[in-house]
PAZAPA-4460 file (N, C-alpha, C; in steps of 0.05 Angstrom, whole numbers, plus 32768, in hexadecimal, padded with zeros to 4 digits):
% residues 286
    n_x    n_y    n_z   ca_x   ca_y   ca_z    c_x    c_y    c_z   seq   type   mol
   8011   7FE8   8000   8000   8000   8000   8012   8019   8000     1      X     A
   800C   802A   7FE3   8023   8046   7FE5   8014   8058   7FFC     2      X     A
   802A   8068   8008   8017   8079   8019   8023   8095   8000     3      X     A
   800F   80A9   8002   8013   80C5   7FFC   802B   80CF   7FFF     4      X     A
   8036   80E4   7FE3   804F   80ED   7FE1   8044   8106   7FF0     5      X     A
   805C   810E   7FFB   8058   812A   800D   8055   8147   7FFC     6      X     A
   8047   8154   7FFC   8053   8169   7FE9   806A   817B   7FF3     7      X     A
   807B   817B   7FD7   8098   818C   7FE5   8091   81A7   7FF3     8      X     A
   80A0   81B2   7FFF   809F   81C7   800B   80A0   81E3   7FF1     9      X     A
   80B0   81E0   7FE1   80AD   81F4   7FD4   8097   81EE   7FC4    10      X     A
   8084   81E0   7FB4   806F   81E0   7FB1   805B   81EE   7FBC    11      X     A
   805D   81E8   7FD9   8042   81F4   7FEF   8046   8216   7FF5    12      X     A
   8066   821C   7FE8   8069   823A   7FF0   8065   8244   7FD8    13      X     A
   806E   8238   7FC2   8060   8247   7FA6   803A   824B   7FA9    14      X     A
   802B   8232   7FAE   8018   823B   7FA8   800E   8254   7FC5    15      X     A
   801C   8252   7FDE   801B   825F   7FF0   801A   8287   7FD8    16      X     A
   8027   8285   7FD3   8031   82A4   7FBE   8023   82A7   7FAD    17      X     A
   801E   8299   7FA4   8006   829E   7F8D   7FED   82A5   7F99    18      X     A
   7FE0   8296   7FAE   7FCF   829F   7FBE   7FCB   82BA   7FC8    19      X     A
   7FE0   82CA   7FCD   7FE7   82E4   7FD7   7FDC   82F6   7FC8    20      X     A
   7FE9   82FA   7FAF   7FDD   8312   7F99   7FB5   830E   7F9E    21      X     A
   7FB2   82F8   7F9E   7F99   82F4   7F9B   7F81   82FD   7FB9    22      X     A
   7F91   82F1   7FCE   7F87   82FE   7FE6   7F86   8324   7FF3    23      X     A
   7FA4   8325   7FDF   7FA9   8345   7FEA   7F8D   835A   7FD1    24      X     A
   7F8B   8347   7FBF   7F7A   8358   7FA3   7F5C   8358   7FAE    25      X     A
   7F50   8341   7FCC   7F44   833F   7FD2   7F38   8357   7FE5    26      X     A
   7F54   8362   7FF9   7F50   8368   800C   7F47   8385   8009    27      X     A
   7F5C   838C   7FF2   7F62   83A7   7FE7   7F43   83AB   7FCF    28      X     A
   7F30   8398   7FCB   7F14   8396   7FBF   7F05   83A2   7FD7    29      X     A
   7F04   838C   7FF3   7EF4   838D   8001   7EF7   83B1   8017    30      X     A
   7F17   83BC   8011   7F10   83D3   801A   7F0C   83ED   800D    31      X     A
   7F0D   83E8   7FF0   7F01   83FC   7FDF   7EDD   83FC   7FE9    32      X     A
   7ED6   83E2   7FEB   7EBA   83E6   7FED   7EB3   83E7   800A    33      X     A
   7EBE   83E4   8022   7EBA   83F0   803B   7EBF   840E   8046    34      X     A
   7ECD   8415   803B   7EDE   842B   8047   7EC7   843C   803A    35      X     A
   7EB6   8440   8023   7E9F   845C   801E   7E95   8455   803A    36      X     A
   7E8D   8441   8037   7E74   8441   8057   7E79   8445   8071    37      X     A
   7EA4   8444   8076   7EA8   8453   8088   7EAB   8472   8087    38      X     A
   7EAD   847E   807A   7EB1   8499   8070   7E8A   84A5   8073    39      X     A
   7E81   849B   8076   7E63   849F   8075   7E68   849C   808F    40      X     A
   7E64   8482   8099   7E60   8484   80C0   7E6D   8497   80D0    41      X     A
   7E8A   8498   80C0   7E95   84AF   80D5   7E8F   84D5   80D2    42      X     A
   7E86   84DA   80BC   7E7A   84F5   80B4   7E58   84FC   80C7    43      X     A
   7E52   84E4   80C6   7E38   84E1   80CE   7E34   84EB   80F1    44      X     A
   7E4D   84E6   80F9   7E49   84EC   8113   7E5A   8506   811C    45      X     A
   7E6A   850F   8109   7E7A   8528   810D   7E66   8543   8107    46      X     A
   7E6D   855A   8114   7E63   856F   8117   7E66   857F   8100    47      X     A
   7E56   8590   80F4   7E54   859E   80E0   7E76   85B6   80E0    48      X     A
   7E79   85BC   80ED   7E8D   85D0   80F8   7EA8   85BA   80F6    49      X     A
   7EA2   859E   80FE   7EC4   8592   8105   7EBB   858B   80DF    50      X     A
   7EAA   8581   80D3   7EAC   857F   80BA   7EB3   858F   80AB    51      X     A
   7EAF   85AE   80B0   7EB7   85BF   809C   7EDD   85C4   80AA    52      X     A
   7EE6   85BC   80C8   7F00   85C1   80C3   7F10   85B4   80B7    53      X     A
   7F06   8597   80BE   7F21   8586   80C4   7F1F   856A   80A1    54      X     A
   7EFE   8574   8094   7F01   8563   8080   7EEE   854D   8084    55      X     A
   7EEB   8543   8068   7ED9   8523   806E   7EEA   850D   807E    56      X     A
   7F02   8510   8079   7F15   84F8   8079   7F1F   84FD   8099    57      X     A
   7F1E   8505   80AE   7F28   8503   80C1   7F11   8500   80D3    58      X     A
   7F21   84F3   80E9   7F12   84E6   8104   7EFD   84F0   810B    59      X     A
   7EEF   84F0   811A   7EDF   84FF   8134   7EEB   8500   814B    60      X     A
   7EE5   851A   8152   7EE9   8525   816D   7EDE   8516   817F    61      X     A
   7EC6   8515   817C   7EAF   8507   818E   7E93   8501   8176    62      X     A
   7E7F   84F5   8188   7E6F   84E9   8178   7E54   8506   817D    63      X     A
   7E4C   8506   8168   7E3B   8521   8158   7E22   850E   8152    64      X     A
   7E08   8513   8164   7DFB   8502   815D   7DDB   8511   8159    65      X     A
   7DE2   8531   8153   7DCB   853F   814B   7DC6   853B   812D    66      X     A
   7DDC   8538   8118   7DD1   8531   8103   7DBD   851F   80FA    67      X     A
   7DBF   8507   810B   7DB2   84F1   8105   7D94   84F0   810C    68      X     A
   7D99   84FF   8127   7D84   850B   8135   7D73   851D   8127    69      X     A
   7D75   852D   8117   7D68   8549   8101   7D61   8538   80F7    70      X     A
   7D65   852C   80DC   7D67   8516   80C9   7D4E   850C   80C7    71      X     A
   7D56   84FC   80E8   7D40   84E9   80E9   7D22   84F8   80EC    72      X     A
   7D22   850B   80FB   7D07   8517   8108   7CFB   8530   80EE    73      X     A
   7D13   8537   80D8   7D12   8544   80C4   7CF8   8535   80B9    74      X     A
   7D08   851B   80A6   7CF4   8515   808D   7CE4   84FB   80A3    75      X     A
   7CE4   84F4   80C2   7CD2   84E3   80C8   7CD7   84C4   80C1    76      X     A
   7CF4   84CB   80CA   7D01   84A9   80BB   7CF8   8495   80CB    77      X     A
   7CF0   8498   80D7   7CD1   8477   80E4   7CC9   8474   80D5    78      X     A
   7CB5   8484   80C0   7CA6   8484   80B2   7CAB   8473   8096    79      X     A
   7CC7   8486   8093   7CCC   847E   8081   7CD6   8461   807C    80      X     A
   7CE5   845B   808B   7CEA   843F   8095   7CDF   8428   8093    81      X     A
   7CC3   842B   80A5   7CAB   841D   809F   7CA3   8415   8088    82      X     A
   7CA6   842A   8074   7C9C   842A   805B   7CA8   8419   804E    83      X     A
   7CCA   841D   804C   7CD7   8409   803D   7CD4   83F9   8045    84      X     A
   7CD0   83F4   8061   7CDA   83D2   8061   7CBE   83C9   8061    85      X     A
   7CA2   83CC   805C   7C90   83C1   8059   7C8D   83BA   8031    86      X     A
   7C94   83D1   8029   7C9A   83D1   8011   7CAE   83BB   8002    87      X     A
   7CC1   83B9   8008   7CD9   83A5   8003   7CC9   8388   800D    88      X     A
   7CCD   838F   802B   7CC3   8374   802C   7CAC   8363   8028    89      X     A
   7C97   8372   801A   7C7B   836C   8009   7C86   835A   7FF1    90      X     A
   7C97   836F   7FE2   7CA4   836F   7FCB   7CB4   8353   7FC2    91      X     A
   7CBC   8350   7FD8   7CD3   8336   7FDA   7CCD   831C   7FDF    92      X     A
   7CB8   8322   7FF8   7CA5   8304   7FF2   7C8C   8300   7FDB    93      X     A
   7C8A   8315   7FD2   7C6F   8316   7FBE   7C7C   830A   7FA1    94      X     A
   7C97   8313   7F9E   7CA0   830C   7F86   7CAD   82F3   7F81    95      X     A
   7CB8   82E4   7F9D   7CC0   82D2   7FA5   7CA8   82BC   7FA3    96      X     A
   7C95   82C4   7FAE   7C75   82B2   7FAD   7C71   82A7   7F86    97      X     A
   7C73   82C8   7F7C   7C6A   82C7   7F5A   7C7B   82BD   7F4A    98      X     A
   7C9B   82BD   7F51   7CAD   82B0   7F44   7CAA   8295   7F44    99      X     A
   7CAB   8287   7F5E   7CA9   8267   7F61   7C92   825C   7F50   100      X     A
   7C73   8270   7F53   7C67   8267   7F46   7C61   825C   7F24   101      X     A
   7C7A   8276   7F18   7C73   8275   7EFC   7C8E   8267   7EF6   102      X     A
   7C9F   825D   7F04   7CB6   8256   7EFF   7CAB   8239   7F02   103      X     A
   7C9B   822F   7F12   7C8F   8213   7F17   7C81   820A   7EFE   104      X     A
   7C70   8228   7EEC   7C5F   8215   7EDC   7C7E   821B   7EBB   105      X     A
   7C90   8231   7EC0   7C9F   8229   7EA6   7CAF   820F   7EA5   106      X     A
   7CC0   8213   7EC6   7CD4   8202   7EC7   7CCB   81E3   7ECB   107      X     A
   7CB5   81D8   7ED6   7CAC   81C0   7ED8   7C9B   81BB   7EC8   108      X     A
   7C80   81CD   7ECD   7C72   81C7   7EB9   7C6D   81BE   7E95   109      X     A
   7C89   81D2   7E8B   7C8E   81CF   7E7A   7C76   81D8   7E62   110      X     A
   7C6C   81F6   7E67   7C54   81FC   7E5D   7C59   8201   7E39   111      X     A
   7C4F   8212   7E2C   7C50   8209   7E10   7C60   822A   7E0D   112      X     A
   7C73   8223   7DFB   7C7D   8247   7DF2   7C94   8246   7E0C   113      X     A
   7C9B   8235   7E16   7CAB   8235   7E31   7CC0   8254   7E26   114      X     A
   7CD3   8246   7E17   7CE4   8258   7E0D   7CE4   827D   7E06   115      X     A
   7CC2   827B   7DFF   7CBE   829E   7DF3   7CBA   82A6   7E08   116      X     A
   7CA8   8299   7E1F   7C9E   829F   7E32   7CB7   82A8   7E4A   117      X     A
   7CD4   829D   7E4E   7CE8   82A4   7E5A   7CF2   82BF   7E4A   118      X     A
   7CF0   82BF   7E34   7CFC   82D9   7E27   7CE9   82EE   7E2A   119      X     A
   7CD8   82EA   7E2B   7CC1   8301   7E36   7CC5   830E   7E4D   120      X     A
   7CCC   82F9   7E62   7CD8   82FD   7E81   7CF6   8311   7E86   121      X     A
   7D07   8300   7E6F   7D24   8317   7E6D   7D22   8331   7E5D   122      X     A
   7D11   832C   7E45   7D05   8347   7E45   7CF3   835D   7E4E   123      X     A
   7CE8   834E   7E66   7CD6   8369   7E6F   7CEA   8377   7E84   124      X     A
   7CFC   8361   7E8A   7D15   8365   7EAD   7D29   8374   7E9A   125      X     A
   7D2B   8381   7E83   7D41   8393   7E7B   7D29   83AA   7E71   126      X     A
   7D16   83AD   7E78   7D0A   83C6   7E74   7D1A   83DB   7E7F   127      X     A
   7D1C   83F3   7E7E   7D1F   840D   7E8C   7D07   840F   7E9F   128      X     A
   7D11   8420   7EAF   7CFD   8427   7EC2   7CEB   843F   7EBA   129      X     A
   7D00   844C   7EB1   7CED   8462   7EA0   7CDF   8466   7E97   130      X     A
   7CE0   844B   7E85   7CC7   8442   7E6C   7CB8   8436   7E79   131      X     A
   7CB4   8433   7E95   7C9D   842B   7E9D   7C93   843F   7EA8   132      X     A
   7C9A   845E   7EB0   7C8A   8470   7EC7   7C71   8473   7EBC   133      X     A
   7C6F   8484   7EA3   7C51   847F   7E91   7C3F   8471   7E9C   134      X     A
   7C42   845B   7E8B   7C2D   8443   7E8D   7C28   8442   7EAF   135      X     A
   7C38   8432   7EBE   7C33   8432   7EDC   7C22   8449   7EE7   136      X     A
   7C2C   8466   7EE7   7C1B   8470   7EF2   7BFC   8479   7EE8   137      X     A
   7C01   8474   7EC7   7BE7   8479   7EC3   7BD5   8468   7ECF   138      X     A
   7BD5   844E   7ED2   7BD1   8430   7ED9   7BC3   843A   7EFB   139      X     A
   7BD6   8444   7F03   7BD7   8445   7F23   7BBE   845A   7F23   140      X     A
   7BBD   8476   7F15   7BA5   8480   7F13   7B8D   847B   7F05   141      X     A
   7B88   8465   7EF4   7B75   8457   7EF4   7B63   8449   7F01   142      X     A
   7B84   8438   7F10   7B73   842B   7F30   7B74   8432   7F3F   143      X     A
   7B74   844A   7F4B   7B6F   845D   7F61   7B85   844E   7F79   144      X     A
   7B9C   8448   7F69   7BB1   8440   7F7A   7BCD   8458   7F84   145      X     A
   7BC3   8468   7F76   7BDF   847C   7F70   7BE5   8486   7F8D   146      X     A
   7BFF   8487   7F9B   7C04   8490   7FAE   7BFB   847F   7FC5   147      X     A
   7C02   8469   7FBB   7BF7   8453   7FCF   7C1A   843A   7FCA   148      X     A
   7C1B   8439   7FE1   7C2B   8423   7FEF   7C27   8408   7FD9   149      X     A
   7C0A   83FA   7FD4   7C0B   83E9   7FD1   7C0C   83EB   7FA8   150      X     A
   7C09   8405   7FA1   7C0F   840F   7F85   7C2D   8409   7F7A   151      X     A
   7C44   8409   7F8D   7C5B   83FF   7F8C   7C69   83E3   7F93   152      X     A
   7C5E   83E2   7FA9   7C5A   83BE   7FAA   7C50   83AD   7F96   153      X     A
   7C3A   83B1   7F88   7C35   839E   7F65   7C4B   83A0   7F54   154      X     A
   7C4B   83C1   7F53   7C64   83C0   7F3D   7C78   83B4   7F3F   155      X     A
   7C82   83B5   7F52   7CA4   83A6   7F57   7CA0   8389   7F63   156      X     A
   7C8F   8388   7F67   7C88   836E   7F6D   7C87   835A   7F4F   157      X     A
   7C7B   836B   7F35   7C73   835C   7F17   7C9C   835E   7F13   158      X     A
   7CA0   8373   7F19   7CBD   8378   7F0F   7CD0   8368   7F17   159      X     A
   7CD7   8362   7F31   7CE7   834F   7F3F   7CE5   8336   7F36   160      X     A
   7CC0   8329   7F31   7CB8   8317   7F31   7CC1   8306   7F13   161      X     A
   7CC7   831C   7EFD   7CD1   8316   7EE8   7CF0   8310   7EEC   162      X     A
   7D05   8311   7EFA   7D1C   830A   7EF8   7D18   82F4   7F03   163      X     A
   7D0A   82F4   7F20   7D06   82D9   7F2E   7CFD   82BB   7F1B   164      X     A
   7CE9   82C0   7F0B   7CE2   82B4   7EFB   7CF1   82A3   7EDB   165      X     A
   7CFE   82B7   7ED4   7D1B   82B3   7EC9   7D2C   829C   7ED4   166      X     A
   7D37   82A3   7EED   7D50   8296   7F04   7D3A   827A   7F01   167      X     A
   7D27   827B   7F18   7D23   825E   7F1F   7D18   8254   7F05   168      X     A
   7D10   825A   7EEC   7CFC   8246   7EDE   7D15   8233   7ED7   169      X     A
   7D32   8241   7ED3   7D4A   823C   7EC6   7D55   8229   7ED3   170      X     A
   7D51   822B   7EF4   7D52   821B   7F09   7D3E   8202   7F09   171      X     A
   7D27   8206   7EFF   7D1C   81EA   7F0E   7D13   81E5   7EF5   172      X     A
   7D23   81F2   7EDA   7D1D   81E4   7EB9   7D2D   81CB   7EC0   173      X     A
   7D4A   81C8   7ED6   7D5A   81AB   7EDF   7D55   819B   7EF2   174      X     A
   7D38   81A2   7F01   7D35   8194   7F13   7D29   8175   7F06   175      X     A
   7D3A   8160   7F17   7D32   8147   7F14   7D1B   8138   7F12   176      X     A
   7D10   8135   7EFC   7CF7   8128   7EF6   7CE8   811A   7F05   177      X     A
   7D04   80FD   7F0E   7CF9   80EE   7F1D   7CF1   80F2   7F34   178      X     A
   7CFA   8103   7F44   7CF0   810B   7F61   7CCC   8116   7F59   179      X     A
   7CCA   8120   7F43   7CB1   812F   7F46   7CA2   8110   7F36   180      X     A
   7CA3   8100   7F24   7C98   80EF   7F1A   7C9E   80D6   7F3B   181      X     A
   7CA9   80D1   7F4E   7C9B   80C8   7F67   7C91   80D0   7F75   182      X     A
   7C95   80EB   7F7B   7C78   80F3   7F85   7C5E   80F2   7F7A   183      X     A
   7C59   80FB   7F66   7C3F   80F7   7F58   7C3B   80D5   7F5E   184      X     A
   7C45   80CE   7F54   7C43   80A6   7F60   7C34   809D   7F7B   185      X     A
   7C40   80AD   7F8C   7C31   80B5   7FAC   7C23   80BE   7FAF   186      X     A
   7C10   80C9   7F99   7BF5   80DA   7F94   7BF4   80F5   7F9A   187      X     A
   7C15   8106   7F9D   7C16   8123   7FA2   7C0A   8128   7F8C   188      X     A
   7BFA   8140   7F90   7BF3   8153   7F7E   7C04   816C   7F6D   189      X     A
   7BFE   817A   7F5A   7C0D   8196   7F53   7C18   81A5   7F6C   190      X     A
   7C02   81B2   7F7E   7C0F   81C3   7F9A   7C17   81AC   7FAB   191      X     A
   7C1B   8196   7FA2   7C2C   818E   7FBB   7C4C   8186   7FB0   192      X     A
   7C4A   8183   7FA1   7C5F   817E   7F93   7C72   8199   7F95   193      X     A
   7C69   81B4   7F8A   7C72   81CC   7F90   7C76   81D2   7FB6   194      X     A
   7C63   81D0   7FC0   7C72   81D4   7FD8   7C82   81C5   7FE9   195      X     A
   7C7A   81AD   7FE5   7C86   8195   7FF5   7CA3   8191   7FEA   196      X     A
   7CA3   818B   7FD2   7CBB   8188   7FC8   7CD0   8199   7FBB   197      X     A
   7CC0   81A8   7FAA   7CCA   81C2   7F93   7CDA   81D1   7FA7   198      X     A
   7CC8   81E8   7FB7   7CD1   81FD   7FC8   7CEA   81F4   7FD5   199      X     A
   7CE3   81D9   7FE3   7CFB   81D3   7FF8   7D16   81CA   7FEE   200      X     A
   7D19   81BD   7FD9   7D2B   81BC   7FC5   7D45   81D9   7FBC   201      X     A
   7D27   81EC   7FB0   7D2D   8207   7FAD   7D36   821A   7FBD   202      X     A
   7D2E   8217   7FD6   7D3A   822A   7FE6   7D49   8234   7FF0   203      X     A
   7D64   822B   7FE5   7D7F   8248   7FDE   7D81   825A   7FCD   204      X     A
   7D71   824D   7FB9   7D6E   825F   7F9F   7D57   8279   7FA6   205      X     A
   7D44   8273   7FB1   7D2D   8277   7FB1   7D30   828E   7FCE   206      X     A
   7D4A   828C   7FE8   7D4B   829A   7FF9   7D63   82B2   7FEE   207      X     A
   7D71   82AC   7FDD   7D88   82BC   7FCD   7D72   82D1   7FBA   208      X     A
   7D58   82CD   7FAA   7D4C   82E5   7FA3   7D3A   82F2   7FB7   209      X     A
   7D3A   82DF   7FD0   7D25   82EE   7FE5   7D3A   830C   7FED   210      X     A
   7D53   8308   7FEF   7D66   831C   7FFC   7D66   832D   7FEA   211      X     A
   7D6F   8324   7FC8   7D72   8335   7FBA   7D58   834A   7FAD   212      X     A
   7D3F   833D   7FB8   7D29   8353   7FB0   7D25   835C   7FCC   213      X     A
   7D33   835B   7FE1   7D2D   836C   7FF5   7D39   838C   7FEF   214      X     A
   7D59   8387   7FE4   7D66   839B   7FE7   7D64   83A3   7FCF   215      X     A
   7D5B   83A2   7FB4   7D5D   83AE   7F9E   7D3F   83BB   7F9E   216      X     A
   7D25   83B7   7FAD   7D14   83C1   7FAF   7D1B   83DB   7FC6   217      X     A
   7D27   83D5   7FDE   7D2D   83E1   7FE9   7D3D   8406   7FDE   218      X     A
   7D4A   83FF   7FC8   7D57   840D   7FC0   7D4C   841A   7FA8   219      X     A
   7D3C   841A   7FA0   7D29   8423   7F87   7D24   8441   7F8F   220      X     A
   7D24   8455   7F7C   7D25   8470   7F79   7D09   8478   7F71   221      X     A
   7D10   8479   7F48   7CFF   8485   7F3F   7CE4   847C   7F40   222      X     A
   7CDE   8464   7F44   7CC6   8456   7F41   7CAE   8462   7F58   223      X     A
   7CBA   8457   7F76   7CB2   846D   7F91   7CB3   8485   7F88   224      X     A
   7CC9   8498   7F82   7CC1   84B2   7F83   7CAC   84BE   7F6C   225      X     A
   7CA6   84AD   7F5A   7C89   84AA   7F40   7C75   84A8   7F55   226      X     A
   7C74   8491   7F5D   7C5B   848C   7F70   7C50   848E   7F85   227      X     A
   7C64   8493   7F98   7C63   84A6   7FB3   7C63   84C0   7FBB   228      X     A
   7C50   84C9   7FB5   7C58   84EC   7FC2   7C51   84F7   7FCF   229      X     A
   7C3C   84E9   7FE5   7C3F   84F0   8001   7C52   84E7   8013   230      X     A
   7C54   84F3   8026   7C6A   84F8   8038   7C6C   84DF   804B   231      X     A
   7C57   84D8   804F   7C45   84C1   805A   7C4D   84A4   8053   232      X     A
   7C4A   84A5   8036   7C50   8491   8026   7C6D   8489   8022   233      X     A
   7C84   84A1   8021   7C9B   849B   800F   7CAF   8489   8025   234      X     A
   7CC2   8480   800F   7CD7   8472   8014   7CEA   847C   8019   235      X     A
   7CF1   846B   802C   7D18   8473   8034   7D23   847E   8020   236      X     A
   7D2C   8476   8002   7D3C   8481   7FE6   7D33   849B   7FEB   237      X     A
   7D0E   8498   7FE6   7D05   84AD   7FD5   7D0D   84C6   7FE6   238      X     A
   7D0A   84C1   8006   7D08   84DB   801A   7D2F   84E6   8022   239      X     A
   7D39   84D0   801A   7D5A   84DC   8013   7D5A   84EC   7FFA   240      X     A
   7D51   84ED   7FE2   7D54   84F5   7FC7   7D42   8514   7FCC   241      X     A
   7D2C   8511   7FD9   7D1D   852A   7FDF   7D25   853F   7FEA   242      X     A
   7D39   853A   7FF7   7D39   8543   8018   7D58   854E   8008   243      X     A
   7D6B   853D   8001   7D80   854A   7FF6   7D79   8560   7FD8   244      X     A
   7D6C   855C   7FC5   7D69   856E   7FB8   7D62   858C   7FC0   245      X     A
   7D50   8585   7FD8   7D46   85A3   7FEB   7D5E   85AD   7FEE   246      X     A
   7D76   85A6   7FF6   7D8F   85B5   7FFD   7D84   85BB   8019   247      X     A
   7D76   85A7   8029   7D71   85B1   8044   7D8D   85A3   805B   248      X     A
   7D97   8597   8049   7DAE   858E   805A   7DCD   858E   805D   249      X     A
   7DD8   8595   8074   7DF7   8599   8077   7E03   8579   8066   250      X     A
   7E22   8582   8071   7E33   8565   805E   7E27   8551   807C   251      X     A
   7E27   8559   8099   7E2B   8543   80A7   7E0F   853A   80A5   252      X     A
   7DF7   8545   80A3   7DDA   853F   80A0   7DD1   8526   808B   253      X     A
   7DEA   8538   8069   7DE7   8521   8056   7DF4   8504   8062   254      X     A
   7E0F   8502   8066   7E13   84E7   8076   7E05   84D6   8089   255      X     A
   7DF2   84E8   809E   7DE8   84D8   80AA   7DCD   84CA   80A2   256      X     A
   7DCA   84E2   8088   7DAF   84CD   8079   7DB9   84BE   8064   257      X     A
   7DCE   84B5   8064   7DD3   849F   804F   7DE0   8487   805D   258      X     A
   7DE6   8486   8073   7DEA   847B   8087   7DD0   8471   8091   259      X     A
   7DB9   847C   809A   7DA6   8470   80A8   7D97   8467   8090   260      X     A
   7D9B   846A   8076   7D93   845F   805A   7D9E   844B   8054   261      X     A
   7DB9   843D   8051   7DC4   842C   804F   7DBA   8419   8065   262      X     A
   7DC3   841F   8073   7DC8   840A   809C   7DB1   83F5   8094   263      X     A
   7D93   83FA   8091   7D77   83EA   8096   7D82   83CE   8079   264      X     A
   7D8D   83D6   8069   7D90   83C7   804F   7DA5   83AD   8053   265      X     A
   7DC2   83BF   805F   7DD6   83B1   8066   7DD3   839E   807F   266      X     A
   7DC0   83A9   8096   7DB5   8392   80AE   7DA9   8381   809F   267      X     A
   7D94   837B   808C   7D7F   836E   808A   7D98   8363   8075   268      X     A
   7DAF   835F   8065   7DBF   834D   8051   7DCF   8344   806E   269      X     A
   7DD5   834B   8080   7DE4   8336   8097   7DDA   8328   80AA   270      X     A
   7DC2   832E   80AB   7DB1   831A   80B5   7DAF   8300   80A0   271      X     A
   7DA5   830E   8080   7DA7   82F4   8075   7DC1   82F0   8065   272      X     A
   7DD1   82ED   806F   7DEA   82ED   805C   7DEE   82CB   8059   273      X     A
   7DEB   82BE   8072   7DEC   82A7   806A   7DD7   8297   8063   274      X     A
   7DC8   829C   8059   7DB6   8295   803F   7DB9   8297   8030   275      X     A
   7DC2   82AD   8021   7DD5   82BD   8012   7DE5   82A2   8003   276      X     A
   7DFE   82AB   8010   7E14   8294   8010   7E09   8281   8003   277      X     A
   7DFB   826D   801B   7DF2   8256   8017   7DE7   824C   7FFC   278      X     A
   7DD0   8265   7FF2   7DC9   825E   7FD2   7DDC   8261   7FC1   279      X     A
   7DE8   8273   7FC0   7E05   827B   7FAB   7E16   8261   7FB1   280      X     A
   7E15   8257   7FC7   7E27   8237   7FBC   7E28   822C   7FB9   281      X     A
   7DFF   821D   7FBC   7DEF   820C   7FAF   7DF2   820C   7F9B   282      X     A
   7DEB   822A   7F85   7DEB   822E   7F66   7E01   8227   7F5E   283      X     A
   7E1B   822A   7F6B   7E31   822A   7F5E   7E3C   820A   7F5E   284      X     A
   7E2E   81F4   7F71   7E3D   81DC   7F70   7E26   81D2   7F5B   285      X     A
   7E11   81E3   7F58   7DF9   81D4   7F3F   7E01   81CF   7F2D   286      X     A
***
């Protein structure tokens, strides 16, 4: 019985070096894209007066916590808060619900036109947004939806629901026959087959667009500021974009509302990050 040759030493230090370029290209990635968000936290709490001496780029004196304070009690960021996250998260399970569904009858069902019917899907998900304000709001004043919460929730809900639909039909166009041809054998039905089996199968895939239509709804501009224009109504985006065009705010005021704009988006991706993960490594060993 051979046992295993050792690997030489200089082998394990070559690939040791090669590894390096690749870890340092990492690190020097990961702090191009941290360091804006520290430059935001730390402005956010400095004083209008130490900001105009000492610069964006240097320390705090101490922590300045009237900006955040104005800010918030300015545009009513409870309010606004509320909004998005009832909004998003309508959005995310609504589209998540409509994706599985139409992804069940392309990708399993195997309905007729399968193919035009997916290209219909990638073409409506490269529309402009623009080219939808028209239509939508005329739509929305037709049905006496305009300026209503749940006027924006359909829309992005049809919108999301079209990429979703795309991803999984593509996904469960490979799901294994036979698992679904023995269940039916056991007398499952269509909805049981989809929830019993389908969903639970799916569910990395399926929790990886729950995150990603949280935060890309989350982040939506023009569409809310089309459809929202009570004060009552609007969104986190929309009431940062308002509120800064007014020129009603200093540099430390602007930081602390893009700060308390970001924060709700970035908690709710590290709570689910490992879900996250988890689907992205499902897809990738698929």
């Amino acid at each position: 019985m051979s046992s295993a040759r050792p690997v030489p030493r200089s082998s394990r230090l070559l690939t040791a070096l090669r590894r390096y370029p690749v870890l340092l290209a990492l690190v020097i990635g990961a702090l191009f894209m941290v360091l804006p968000f520290l430059i935001v936290t730390v402005n956010a709490v400095k004083s209008p007066a130490e900001y105009s001496a000492n610069g964006p780029l240097s320390l705090p004196e101490g922590v300045y916590l009237d900006g955040l304070k104005d800010f918030w009690e300015r545009v009513d960021f409870g309010q606004k808060l509320v909004n998005s996250m009832l909004i998003s998260g309508s959005v995310a399970l609504g589209a998540v619900i409509l994706s599985v569904l139409n992804a069940y009858a392309i990708g399993i069902g195997r309905i007729k036109g399968r193919t035009w019917v997916l290209a219909f899907f990638v073409l409506a998900n490269m529309l402009p947004q623009e080219a939808l304000v028209y239509p939508v709001y005329y739509l929305s004043k037709e049905a006496g939806l305009y300026d209503t919460r749940l006027s924006v929730i359909i829309v992005f809900t049809v919108i999301q629901a079209a990429f979703g639909t795309y991803l999984l039909a593509s996904v469960l166009g490979q799901f294994p026959r036979e698992i679904i041809e023995a269940a039916r054998i056991d007398g499952a039905n269509k909805w049981q087959v989809l929830w019993r089996i389908v969903v639970p199968v799916s569910r990395p895939t399926i929790g990886v667009l729950l995150v990603f239509f949280f935060i890309w709804t989350w982040n939506e501009f023009l569409l809310p500021l089309v459809m929202l224009i009570s004060n009552d109504n609007q969104t986190v985006s929309v009431a940062l974009g308002v509120l800064q065009g007014q020129r009603l705010m200093d540099a430390t005021m602007t930081n602390a509302a893009a700060l308390l704009g970001v924060l709700p988006a970035i908690v709710f991706f590290l709570v689910f990050q490992r879900t996250l993960t988890r689907g992205i490594a499902v897809g990738a060993v698929k």
